[in-house]
N, C-alpha and C positions, 0 to 999 in steps of 0.2 A: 416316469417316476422321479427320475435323476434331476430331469428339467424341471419340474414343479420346486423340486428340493430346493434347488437352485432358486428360483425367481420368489421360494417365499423367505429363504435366506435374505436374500439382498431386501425384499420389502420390509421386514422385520431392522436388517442393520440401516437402511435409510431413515426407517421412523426411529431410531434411537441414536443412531450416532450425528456427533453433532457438524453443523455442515455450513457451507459460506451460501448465502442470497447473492442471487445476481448482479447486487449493487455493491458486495462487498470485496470485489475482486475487477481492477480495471480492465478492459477491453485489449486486448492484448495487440488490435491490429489498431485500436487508436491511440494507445498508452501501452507502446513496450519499453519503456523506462530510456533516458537521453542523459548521460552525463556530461559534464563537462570538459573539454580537452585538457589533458596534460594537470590535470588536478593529482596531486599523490597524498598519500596518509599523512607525509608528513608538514602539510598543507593543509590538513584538517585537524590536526593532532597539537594538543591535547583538547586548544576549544576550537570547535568551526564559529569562526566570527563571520554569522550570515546573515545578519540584519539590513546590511548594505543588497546583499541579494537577495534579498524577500522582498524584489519588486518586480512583483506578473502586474501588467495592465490590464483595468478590466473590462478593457476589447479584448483582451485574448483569455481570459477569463468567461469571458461571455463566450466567445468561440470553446473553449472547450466547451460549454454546456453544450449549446447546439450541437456540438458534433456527438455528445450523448442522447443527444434529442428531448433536453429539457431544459427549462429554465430553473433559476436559483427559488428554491423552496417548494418544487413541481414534484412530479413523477417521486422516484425514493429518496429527493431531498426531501418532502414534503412532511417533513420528522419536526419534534419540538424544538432542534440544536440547527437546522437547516444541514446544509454541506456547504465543505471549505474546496476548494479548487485545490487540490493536496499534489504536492510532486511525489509518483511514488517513487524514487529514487529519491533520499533526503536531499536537500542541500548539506546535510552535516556529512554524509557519505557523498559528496563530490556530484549530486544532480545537481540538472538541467534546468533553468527556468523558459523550456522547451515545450511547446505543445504537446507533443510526445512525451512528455514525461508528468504531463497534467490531466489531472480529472477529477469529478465532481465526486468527493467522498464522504458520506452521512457522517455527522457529529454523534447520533442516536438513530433510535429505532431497530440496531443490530447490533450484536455482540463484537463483532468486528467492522468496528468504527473508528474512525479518524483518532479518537483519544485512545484507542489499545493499540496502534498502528505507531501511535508518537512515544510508546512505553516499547515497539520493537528497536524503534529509529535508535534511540536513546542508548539500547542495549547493543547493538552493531557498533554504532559508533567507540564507545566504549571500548569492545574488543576488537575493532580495528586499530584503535589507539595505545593498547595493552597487548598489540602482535599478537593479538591469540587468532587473529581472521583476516584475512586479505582483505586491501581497501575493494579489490576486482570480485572476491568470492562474498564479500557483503552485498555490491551491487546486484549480480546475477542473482545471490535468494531473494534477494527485497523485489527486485522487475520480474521475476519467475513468477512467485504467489508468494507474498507478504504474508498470506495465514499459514502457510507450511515453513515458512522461515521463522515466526512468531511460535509456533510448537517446538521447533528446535530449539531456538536459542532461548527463548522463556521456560518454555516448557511446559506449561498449562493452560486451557483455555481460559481464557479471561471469565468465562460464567459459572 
């Protein structure tokens, strides 16, 4: 009786609570996040001036899709926004423009997309610049799961 309780618990809180798709969380053994060496807060702080490195080539751009096993506007890019090749580690939090720290992340088609992901970057950065968060405890939420680090420090699901 205990066990049924149990397994229509969980099917009940599965169909209600809200939850990440497969596409909306990087592959942890192909994207566990690559910072930069010897980068510090106050190196990013107050603006990270990363224009200059916001340049992935894209051969390796292409390589990350492949190693997801799709091409650009395929599989869960295949949304109306496509996907951006997104470092989850920002460059404004001291990533890597690192294979490792790249992957192919939907614009749309999910609530946890590339533009609610750039509203968490935005907010980290922030309080890494304002001492409220390690430049090092930003990175480890952000490369951990971006959508439990986005419930923290936001605080709400974006839907």
């Amino acid at each position: 009786m205990v066990k049924h309780l149990t397994i229509a618990a969980l099917l009940v809180l599965s169909l209600t609570a809200p939850f990440a798709a497969a596409a909306d969380l990087p592959d942890p053994n192909l994207t566990p996040g690559v910072v930069r060496p010897d980068v510090t807060a106050a190196d990013l702080c107050p603006i990270a001036h990363t224009p200059a490195l916001r340049n992935v080539p894209q051969s390796e751009k292409m390589a990350v899709y492949r190693s997801y096993g799709i091409l650009p506007h395929q599989g869960y890019c295949a949304v109306d926004q496509g996907c951006e090749v997104d470092h989850l580690i920002s460059l404004e939090l001291g990533g890597a423009n690192d294979q490792g720290n790249l992957w192919p992340e939907p614009y749309s088609g999910t609530p946890w997309n590339a533009h609610v992901k750039d509203k968490l970057e935005n907010k980290l950065h922030a309080l890494v610049c304002a001492g409220a968060v390690s430049l090092s405890d930003a990175q480890h939420a952000i490369a951990t799961d971006w959508i439990a680090a986005y419930r923290q420090y936001i605080g709400s699901d974006p839907y």
